[in-house]
C-alpha positions in Angstrom: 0.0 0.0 0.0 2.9 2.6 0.9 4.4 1.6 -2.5 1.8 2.7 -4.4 0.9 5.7 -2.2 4.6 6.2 -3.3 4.4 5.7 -6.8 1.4 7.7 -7.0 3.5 10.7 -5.0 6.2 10.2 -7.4 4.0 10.6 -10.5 2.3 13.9 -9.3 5.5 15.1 -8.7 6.2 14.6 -12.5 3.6 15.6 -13.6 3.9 19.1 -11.8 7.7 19.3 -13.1 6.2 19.0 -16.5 3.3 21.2 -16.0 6.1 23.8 -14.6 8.1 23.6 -17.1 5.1 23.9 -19.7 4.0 27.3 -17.7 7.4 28.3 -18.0 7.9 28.3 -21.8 4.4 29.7 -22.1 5.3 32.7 -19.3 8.7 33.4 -21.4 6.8 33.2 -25.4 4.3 35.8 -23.7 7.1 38.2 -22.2 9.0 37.9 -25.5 6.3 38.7 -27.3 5.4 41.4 -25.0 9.0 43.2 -25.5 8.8 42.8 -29.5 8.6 46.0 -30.7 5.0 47.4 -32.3 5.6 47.0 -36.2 4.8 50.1 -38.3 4.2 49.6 -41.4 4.3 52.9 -43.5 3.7 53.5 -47.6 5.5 56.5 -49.2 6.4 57.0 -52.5 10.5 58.1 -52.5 12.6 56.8 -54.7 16.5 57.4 -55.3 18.0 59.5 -52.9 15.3 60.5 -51.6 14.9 57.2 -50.5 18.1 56.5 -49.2 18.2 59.6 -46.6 14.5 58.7 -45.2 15.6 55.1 -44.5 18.7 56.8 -42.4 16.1 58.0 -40.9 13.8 55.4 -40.1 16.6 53.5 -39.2 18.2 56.1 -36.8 14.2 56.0 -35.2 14.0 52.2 -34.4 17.6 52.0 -32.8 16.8 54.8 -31.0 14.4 53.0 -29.1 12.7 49.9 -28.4 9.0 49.9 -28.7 8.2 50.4 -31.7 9.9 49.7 -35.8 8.9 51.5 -39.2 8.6 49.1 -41.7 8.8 51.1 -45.0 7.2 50.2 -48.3 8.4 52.7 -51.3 5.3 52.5 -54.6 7.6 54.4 -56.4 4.8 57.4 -57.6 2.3 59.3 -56.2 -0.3 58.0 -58.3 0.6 54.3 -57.7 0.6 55.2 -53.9 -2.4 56.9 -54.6 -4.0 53.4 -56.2 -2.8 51.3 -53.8 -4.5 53.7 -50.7 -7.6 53.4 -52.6 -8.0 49.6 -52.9 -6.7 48.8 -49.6 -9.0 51.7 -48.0 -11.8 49.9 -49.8 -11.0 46.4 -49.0 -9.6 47.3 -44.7 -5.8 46.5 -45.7 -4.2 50.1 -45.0 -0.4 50.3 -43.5 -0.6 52.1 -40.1 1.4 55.3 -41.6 1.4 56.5 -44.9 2.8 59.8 -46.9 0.4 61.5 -49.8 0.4 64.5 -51.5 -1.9 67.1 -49.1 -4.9 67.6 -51.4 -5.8 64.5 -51.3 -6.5 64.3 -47.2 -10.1 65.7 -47.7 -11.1 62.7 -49.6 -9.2 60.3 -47.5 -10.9 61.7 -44.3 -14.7 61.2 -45.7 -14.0 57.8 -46.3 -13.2 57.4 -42.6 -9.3 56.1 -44.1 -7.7 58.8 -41.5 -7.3 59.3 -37.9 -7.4 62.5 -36.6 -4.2 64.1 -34.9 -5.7 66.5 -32.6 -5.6 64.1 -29.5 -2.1 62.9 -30.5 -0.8 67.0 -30.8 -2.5 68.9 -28.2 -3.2 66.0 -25.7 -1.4 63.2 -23.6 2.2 63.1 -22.3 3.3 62.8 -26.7 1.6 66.0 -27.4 3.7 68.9 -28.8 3.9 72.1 -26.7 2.6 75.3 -27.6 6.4 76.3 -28.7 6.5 73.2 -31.0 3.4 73.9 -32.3 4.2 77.4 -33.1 7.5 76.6 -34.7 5.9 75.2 -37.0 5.3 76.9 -40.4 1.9 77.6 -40.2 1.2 77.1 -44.2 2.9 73.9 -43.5 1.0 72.8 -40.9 -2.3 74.0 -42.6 -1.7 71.5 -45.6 -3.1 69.1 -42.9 -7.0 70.8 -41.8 -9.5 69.1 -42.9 -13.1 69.7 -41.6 -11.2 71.9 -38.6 -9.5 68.5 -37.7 -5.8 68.3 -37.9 -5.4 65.0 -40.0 -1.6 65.3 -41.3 1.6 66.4 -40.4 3.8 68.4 -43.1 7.2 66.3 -44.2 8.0 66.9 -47.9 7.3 70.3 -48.9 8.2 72.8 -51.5 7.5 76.4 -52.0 6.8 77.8 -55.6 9.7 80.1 -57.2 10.9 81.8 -59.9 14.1 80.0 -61.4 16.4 82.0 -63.3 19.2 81.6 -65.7 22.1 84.4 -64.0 24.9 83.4 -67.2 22.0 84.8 -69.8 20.9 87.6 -68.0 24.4 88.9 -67.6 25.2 88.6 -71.1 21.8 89.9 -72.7 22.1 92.9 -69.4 18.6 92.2 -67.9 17.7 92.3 -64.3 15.5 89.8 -62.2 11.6 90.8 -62.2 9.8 92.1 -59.3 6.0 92.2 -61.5 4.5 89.9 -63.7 4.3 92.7 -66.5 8.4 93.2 -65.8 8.6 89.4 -66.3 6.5 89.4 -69.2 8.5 92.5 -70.4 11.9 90.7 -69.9 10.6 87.7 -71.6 9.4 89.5 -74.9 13.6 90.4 -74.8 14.6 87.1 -74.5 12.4 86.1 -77.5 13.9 88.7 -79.4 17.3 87.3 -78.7 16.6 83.6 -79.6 16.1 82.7 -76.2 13.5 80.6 -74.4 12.0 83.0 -72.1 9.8 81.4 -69.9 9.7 77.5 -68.7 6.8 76.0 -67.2 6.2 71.8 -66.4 2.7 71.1 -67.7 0.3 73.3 -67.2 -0.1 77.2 -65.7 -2.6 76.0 -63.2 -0.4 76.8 -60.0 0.3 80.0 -61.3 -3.1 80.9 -62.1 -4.0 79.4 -58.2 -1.4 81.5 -57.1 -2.1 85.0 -58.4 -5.6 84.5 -57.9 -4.6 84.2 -54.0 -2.4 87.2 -54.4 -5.3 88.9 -55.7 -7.8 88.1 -53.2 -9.8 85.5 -55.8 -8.9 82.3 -54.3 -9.9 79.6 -56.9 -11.6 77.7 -54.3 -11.8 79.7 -50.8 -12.3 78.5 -46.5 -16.5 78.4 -47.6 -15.6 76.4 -50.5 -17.2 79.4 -52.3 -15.7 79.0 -56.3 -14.3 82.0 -57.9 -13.1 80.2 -61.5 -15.2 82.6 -64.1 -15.3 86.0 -62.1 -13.6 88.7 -64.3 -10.6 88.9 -61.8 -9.9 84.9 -62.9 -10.9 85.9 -66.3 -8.2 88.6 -66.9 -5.4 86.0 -64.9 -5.6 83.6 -67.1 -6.1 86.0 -70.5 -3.1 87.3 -69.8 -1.5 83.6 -69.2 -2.9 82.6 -72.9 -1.3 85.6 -74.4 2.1 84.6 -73.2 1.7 81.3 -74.9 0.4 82.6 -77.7 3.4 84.6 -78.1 5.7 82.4 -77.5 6.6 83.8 -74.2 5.5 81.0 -71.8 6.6 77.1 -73.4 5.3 74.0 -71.6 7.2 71.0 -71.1 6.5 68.4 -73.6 4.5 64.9 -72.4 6.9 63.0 -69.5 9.4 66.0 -69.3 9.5 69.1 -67.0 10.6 71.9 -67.3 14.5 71.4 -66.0 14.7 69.4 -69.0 15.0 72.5 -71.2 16.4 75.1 -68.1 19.3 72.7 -67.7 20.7 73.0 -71.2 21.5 76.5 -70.9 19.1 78.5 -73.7 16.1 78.8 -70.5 16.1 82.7 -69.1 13.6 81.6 -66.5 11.2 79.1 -65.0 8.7 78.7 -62.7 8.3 75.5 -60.8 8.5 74.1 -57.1 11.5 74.2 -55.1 11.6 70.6 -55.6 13.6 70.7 -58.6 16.7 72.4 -56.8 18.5 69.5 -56.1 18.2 68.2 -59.9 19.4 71.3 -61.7 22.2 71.6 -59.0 23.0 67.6 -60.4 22.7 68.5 -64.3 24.0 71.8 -64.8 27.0 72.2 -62.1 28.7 74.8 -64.3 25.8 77.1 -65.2 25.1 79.7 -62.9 21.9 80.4 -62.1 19.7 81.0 -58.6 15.9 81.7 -57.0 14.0 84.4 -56.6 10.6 84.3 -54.9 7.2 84.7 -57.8 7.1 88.2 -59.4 4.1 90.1 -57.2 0.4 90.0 -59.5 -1.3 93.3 -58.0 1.1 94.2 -55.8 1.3 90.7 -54.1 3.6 87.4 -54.3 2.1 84.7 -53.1 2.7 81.0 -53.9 0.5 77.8 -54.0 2.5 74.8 -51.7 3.1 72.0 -53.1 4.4 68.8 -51.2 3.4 65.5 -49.0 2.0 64.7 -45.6 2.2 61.9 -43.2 -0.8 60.6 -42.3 -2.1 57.8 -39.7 -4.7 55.2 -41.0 -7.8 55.0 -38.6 -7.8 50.9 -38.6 -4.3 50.9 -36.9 -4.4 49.5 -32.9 -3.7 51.5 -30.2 -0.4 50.9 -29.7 0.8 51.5 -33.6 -1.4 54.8 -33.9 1.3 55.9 -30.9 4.2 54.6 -32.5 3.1 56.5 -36.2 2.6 59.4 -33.7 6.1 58.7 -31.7 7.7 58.7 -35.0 5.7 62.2 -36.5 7.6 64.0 -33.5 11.0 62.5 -33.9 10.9 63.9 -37.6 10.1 67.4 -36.3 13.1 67.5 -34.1 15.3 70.1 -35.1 19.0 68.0 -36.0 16.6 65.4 -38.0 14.2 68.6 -39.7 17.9 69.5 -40.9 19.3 66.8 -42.4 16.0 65.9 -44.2 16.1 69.0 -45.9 19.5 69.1 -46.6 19.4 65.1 -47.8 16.3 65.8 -50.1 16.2 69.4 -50.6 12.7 69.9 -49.4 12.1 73.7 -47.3 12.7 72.5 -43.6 9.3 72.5 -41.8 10.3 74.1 -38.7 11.5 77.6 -38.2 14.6 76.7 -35.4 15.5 74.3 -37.8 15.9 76.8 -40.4 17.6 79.2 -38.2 19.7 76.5 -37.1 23.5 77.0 -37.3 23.6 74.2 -40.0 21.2 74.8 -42.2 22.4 78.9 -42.7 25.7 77.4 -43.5 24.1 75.3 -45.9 22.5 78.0 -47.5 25.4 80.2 -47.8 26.8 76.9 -49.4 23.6 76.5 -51.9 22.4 80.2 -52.0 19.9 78.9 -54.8 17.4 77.5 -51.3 16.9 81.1 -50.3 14.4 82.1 -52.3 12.1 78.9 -51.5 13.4 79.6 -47.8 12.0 83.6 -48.6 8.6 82.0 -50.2 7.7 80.4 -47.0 6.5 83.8 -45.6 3.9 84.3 -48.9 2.9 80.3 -49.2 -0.7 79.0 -48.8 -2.1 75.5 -49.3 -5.2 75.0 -51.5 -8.2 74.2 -50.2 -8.7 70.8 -48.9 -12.2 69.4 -49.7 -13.5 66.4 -49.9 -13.7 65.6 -53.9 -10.0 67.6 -55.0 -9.5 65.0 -57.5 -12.2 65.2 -59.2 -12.0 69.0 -59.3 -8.3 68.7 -60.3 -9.0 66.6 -63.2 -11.7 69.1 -64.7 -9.4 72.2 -63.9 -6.4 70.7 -66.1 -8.8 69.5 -68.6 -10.0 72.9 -69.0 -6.5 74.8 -69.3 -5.7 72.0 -71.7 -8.9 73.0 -73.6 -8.3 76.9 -73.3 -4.5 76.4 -74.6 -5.9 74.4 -77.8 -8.8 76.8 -78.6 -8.6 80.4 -76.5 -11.3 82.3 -77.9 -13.3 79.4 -75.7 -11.7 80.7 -72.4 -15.3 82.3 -70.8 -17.0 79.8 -72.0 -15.0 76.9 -70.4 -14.0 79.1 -67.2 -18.1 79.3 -66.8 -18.2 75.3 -67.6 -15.6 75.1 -64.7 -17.2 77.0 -62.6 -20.6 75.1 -62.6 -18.5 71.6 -62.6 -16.7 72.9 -59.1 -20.0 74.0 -57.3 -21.3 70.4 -58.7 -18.7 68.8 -57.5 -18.5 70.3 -53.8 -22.1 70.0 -53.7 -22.8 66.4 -54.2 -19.7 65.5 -52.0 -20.9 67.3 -49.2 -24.5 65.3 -49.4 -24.6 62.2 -46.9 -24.4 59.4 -48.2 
């Protein structure tokens, strides 16, 4: 009887080692996994360099802590990032973080796609203080209202500027305009010359948007009141036709932009965003040539921004929305605002950063950033609404319309007109 009270003793005691043992690996998968840090997954559309310095980036982020790891996924385009949003929005498979071009955040946020950063910025022990806040370019940060909710955070932008060819203007003695009639004046020169006068990329549509601002005609205004066929808008883009007509404004051709043409040395000016710094330094390192910010249209210079947000995806858990968040403020310290800009050559986003030490030795290195640095002060964003796209499609149809036929400009600016009211309208209906 002892023997098999024994036995019996001996088994339990077995038993419990193995049922120990058992808790243990079960206690140690469930810390491990616990301590694995929250994955981030993030689409963005950088290629190249551009590339290259935001992964130093992302990777100087998830060594410099441990909760949380970006997981970057590059679609190479706007358009393909813009495709891929789309369907996944449509069929619940969006990343947690995600870069897009800022006129696209109205549409995004009346699907329900985007989480709004209000709670993350002014609330909880992550927010940003009121200093942070404020150093912040306000145009920038404006990119990112939507429906008074703060949905994006700026990280690629560009101001609009006038490009200008210093070798040619030196040689043919002409001076840098301050108007668009000097600019026009100077260009009517050039043509004289045999020079190409004026370069755009494809389409005057930011320059119209931004002259119309200057002149107190926003296209599209905060009431989503649209001002495309009032005679102000009428005269703008008269005068824009003319140009062409004359041979004093040339598009880029299908696929190209305009550094194509400014690059080869026969280009007194362009217009175009800030963007293209970095590529005409590349191409043309013996030309001499700088910025200047947009000749004033009714004694005003203002420029439309152009340029990319982040933005967090509303599916994401808890825990990744925080990380998205954690990694939103670690971009907009001041040493990493600094060497994004310098790495990409995108306008840093944060006043100290631009007033940094660094970055005003940078500029007296690359004196051609100081007039997108001096368009900061007379930037705007458009107006985000819900239905851009749509409205962006039927503006550039129209210019493309008005360039191939102008005595139709009235007509098609009225068209436009009644398009844009449609379109607001039925995207502001419930659904």
């Amino acid at each position: 009887m002892r023997t098999h009270i024994q036995s019996a003793k001996l088994v339990l005691l077995i038993l419990g080692a193995f049922l120990l043992t058992g808790c243990r690996h079960v206690v140690a998968a469930q810390v491990k996994e616990s301590t694995a840090p929250v994955k981030i997954t993030y689409w963005h559309r950088m290629t190249g360099s551009w590339a290259k310095s935001q992964e130093k980036l992302i990777k100087q982020f998830n060594h410099s802590q441990k909760k949380y790891q970006i997981v970057a996924k590059s679609w190479g385009s706007y358009q393909k990032l813009h495709n891929k949003i789309e369907t996944a929005g449509k069929t619940d498979r969006l990343p947690v973080l995600g870069q897009t071009p800022y006129t696209n955040i109205g549409d995004y946020a009346a699907q329900g796609w985007l989480e709004p950063l209000d709670q993350f910025i002014y609330h909880g022990k992550s927010a940003l203080t009121r200093k942070q806040v404020v150093n912040i370019n306000p145009s920038f940060l404006a990119t990112g209202k939507y429906d008074n909710r703060q949905y994006a955070m700026p990280f690629a932008m560009s101001t609009r500027v006038l490009y200008y060819n210093q070798d040619l203007l030196d040689a043919y003695q002409l001076e840098v305009p301050k108007t668009w009639s000097e600019l026009l004046a100077v260009a009517a020169k050039a043509k004289d010359a045999g020079l190409t006068p004026i370069a755009l990329d494809h389409s005057p549509d930011m320059e119209l948007e931004s002259m119309a601002y200057g002149a107190n005609q926003q296209l599209i205004d905060d009431q989503l009141h649209v001002n495309i066929d009032t005679t102000a808008t009428q005269k703008m883009s008269a005068m824009l036709i003319r140009a062409g007509e004359q041979g004093l404004i040339q598009m880029a051709a299908p696929g190209k932009y305009f550094t194509d043409s400014f690059t080869q040395g026969n280009v007194l000016f362009g217009i175009s965003s800030s963007a293209a710094i970095p590529e005409i330094l590349q191409q043309a390192p013996k030309m001499t040539w700088n910025t200047a910010v947009l000749p004033k249209y009714e004694n005003s210079s203002t420029n439309a921004l152009a340029g990319s947000d982040l933005v967090i995806f509303h599916h994401a858990s808890k825990k990744q929305k925080q990380g998205a968040w954690a990694f939103m403020k670690f971009l907009l310290k001041k040493d990493n605002v600094v060497k994004w800009s310098q790495a990409s050559g995108y306008v840093p986003v944060t006043q100290n950063a631009i007033d940094s030490a660094s970055y005003q030795k940078y500029l007296q290195i690359w004196p051609q950033y100081d007039g997108a640095i001096k368009s900061i002060k007379t930037s705007f964003s458009s107006e985000i609404f819900n239905g851009y796209q749509d409205y962006r499609q039927d503006l550039l149809m129209a210019i493309d319309n008005v360039e191939q036929h102008p005595e139709q400009l009235q007509t098609t600016l009225t068209t436009l007109q009644k398009q844009t009211e449609t379109i607001i309208y039925d995207h502001q209906q419930p659904e």
